[in-house]
C-alpha positions in Angstrom: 0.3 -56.1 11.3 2.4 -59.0 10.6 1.2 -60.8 7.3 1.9 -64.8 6.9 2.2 -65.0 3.3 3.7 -62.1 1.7 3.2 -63.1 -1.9 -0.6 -62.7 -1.2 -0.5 -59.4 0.9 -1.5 -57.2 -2.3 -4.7 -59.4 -2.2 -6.7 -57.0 0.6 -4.6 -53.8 -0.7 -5.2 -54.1 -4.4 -7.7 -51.2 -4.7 -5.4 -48.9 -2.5 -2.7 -49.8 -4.2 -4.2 -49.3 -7.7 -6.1 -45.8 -7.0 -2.2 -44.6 -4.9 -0.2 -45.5 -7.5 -2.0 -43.5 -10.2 -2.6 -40.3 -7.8 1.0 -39.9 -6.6 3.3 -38.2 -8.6 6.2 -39.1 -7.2 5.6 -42.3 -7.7 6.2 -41.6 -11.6 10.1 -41.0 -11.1 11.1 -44.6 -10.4 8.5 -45.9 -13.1 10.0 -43.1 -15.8 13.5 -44.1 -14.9 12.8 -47.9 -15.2 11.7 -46.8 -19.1 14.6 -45.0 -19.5 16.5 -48.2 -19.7 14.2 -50.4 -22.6 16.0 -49.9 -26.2 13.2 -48.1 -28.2 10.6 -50.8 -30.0 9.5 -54.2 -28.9 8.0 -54.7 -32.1 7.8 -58.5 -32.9 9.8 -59.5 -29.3 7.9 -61.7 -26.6 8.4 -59.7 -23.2 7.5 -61.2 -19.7 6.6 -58.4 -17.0 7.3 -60.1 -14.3 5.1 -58.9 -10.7 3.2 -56.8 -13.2 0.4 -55.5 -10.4 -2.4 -53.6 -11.9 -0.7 -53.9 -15.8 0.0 -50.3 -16.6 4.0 -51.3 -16.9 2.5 -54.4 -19.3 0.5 -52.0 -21.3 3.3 -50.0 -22.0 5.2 -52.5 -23.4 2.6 -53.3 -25.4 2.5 -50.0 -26.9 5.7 -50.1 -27.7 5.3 -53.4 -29.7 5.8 -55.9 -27.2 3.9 -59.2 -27.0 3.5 -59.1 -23.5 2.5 -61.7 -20.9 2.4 -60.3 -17.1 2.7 -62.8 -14.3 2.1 -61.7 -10.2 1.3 -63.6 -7.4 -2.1 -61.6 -6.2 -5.4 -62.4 -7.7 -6.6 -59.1 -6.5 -4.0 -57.4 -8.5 -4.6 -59.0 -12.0 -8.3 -58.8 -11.4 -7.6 -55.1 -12.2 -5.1 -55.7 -14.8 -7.8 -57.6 -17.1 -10.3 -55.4 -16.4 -7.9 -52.0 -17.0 -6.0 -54.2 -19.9 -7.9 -57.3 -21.4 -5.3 -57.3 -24.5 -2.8 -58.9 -21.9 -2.1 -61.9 -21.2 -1.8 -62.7 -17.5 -0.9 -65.3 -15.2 -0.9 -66.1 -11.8 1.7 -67.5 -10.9 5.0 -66.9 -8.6 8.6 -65.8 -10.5 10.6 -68.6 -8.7 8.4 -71.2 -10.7 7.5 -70.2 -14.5 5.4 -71.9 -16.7 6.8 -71.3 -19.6 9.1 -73.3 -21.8 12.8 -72.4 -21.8 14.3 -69.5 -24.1 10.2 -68.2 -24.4 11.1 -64.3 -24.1 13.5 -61.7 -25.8 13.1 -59.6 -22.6 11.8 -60.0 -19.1 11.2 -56.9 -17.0 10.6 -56.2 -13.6 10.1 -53.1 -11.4 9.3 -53.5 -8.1 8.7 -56.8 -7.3 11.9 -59.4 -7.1 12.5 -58.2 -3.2 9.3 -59.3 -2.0 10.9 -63.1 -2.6 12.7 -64.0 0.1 15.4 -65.5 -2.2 16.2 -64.3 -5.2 18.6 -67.0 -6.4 15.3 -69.3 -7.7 13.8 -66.2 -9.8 17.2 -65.8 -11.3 17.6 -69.4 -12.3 14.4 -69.2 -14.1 14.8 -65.5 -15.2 17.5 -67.1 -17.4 15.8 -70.3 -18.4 12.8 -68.7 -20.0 14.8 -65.9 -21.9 16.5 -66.0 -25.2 20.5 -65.9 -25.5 21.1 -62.9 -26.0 17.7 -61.7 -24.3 17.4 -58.6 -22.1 16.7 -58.8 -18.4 16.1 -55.3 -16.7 15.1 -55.3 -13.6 14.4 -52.4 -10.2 14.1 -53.3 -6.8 14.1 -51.7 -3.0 18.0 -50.9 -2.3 19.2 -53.2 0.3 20.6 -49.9 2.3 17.2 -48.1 2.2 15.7 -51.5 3.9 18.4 -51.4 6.0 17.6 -48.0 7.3 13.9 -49.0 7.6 14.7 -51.6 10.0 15.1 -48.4 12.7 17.5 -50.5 15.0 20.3 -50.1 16.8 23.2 -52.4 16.3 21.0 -54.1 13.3 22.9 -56.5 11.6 22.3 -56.2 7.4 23.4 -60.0 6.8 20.5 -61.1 8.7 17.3 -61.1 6.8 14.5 -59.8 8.2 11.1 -58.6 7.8 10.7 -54.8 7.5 7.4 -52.6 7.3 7.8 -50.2 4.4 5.6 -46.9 3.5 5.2 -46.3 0.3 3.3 -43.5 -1.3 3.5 -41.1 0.8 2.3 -43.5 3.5 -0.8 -44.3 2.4 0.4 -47.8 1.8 2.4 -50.4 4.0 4.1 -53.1 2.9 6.1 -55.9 4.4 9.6 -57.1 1.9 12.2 -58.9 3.4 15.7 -57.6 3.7 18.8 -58.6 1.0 21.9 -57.6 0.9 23.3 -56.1 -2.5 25.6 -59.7 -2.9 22.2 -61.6 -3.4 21.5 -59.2 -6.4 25.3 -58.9 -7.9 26.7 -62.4 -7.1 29.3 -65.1 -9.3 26.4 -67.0 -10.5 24.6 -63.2 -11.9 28.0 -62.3 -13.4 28.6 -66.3 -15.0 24.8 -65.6 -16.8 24.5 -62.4 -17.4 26.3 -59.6 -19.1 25.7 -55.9 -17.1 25.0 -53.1 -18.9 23.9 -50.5 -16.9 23.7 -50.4 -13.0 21.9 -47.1 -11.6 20.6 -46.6 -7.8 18.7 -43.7 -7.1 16.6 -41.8 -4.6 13.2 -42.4 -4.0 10.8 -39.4 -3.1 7.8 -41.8 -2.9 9.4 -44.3 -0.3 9.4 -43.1 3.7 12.1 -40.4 4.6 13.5 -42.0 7.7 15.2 -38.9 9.7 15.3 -36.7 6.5 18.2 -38.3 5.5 18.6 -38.8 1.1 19.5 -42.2 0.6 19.2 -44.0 -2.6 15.7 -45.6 -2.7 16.4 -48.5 -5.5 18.5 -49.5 -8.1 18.2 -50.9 -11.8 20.1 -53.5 -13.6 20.0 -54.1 -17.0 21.5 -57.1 -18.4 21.7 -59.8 -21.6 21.8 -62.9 -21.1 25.1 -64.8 -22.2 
């Protein structure tokens, strides 16, 4: 099924999604190893969860502290979020265009989310407007060789973006993401903002297994802002 708008394809799987992600337990391992990178409290720091779905990444920053405000572009998905999590503040909204004024957040998260732009260079610009100096920007995504691999071509060429079908959960969900290359995530204008602190790419046992091969499923940045 090819979907016209992408930002809104959550909308008629919000309920799948929500009950999948909670049943699966390999879906835990990415979501564990995205904590694994926040420093401890939030207490008293303004945190943005950027694409924050059905809120239980949001809640947990607000349990550790966190003032949080989650933003995503489907209705259907925050529906659940201020049912599940009404001490949240949520907006709908997409991350290349934030309403917020500048230097609003110690941190901005993400996990799962920034690929299903198909730039990334707009959420970065405001990624950086809306934090702090000094603020900390962690972020996961699809690896751009796993989406490589799901493209299932011969002769494919990874420069050339393109719309890929990914199964997720087990296959009980399908999404659609469009392709990036790793450059698009680590460029000059990252490195002139941003200071990395950790990079980490990792398998993923929840994503599709394309010929049993073991291929590293995402990765995680974490960065400060200069």
């Amino acid at each position: 099924m090819k979907i016209n708008n992408l930002d809104k394809q959550y909308n008629s799987i919000a309920n799948l999604f929500e009950k999948e992600t909670s049943l699966k337990d390999n879906n835990h391992i990415s979501k564990y190893d995205f904590y694994k990178t926040l420093e401890g409290s939030l207490k008293d720091k303004k945190v943005l969860d950027v694409g924050c779905g059905d809120g239980i990444d949001a809640e947990y920053y607000r349990f550790l502290g966190g003032e949080v405000v989650g933003i995503d572009s489907s209705e259907g998905l925050l529906e659940i979020a201020k049912k599940k999590y009404p001490n949240i503040e949520y907006v709908n909204c997409l991350a290349e265009n934030l309403p917020f004024e500048n230097s609003s957040f110690d941190s901005v998260y993400s996990k799962y989310a920034l690929m299903t732009s198909k730039n990334i260079q707009p959420i970065f610009d405001e990624v950086y407007r809306v934090l702090k100096q000094g603020g900390e920007f962690i972020y996961l995504v699809t690896h751009p060789l796993r989406q490589f691999i799901e493209r299932k071509e011969n002769n494919g060429d990874y420069f050339k973006q393109k719309i890929v079908n990914c199964l997720i959960l087990d296959g009980t969900v399908e999404l659609q993401e469009p392709t990036h290359t790793m450059n698009e995530y680590l460029n000059k204008s990252f490195f002139e903002r941003f200071e990395l602190i950790d990079f980490r790419e990792s398998w993923d046992p929840a994503s599709e297994q394309i010929n049993q091969n073991k291929y590293p499923g995402y990765f995680i940045i974490k960065a400060r802002k200069k």
